[in-house]
C-alpha positions, 0 to 999 in steps of 0.5 A: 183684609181686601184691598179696595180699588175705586174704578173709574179712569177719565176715558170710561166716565162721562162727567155732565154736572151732578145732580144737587145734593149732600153724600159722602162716605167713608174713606175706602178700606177704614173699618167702620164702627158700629156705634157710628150709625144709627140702629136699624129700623124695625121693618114690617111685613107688607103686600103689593099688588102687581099683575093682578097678583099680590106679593110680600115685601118688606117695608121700612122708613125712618122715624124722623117726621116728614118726606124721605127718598123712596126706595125700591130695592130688588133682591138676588135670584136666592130670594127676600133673604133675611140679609135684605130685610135688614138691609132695608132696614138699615137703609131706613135707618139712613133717612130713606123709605125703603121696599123691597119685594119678593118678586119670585112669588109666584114661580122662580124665574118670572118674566121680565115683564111680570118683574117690571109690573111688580117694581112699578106696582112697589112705586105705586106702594110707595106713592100711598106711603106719607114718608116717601117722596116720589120725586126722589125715587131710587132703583137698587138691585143685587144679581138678578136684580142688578140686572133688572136694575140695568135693564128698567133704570132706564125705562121706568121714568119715576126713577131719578138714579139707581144702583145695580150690583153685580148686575149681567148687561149683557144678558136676557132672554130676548135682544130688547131685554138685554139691559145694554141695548135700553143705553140710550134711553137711559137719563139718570145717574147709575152706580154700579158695584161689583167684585173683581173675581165675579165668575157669574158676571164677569168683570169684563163685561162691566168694563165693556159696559162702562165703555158702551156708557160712556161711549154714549154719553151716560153718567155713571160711576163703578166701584169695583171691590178686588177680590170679592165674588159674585153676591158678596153683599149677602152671604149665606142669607145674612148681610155681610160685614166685612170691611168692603161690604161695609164700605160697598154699603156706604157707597150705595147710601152716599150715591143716593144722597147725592143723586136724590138730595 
């Protein structure tokens, strides 16, 4: 079984007070037992309209009666793959209202602008939802999207916190869309999840990130998992089971709790 390193020495981590909130999670590295979480929700298939275009998404929100924290989740760059449908599904099954949209749609490499259009047109999706409370919205991406996830926590102002995992700071097409240099607009708790053996997006460079975050200010919080590669949380299409990915998971749900009450 991998071992699990918690990251987030005193000099790398901002500390202002936490938002109000419940949370919690399972001690790193104790397997979980299925039966201790609920079934997952049966998700549905819907459309939301961004750029004068329509895209997919898979959609899920809990049963239980009233408003839940509101979700938009951004898939890798291998696509809306059945790992993330069940993901959303689960998630629903936490107590969130989760979608998530395939922002590959219409061509493989969209701008960044066209994928900004279509997190917001998720939100305004969302806002149409009686389950989703707008006031709590969370951000959450994995590869390309913990990228995007980097790059609009700070500029798309409905979100209250996000987490990115395995995301690239320091990469994009243009210097105003490399996530680091959007830092300082950034006003809302992130959580970052990442591998110790990531070759795609080094650790390094989270690290450095870290700095460049706390060196402004910013609260965040990192897990790094040893040994884990890049897209861990997904493998094959499928969402992984493993000790880590598991406890990753938690995590992600504990962060949001906390952050979004």
């Amino acid at each position: 079984m991998d071992t699990i390193n918690q990251y987030h020495p005193d000099h790398l981590l901002a500390q202002p007070p936490r938002p109000a909130g419940g949370g919690g999670g399972n001690p790193p590295g104790g397997r979980a037992d299925p039966r201790d979480a609920p079934a997952p929700e049966n998700g549905s298939r819907v459309h939301i309209a961004a750029g004068g275009k329509e895209y997919p998404a898979h959609f899920a929100a809990p049963k239980s009666p009233g408003k839940h924290p509101a979700i938009v989740l951004i898939h890798s760059f291998k696509g809306l793959e059945q790992g993330y449908r069940d993901m959303v599904d689960r998630m629903a099954s936490d107590g969130f209202t989760v979608v998530a949209p395939g922002w590959q749609t219409h061509g493989k490499q969209p701008t960044d602008s066209d994928v900004s259009a279509v997190i917001r047109g998720a939100l305004a999706f969302l806002a149409t939802r009686p389950e989703a409370d707008m006031g709590r919205a969370g951000l959450t991406g994995f590869c390309a999207g913990g990228r995007y996830t980097m790059l609009f926590l700070p500029q798309v102002k409905e979100f209250r916190s996000g987490v990115a995992w395995y995301g690239f700071p320091y990469h994009g097409p243009t210097d105003d869309t490399i996530p680091a240099t959007h830092i300082h607009e950034l006003a809302v708790p992130m959580l970052m999840i990442h591998g110790s053996r990531d070759t795609a997006s080094p650790i390094q460079n989270i690290y450095r990130y870290s700095t460049d975050l706390d060196s402004a200010g910013k609260y965040f919080e990192l897990k790094v998992y040893q040994g884990k590669p890049h897209g861990f949380m997904v493998v094959n299409g499928s969402l992984a089971q493993d000790d880590a990915s598991m406890d990753a998971y938690r995590e992600m749900i504990a962060f949001f709790r906390r952050t979004l009450g």
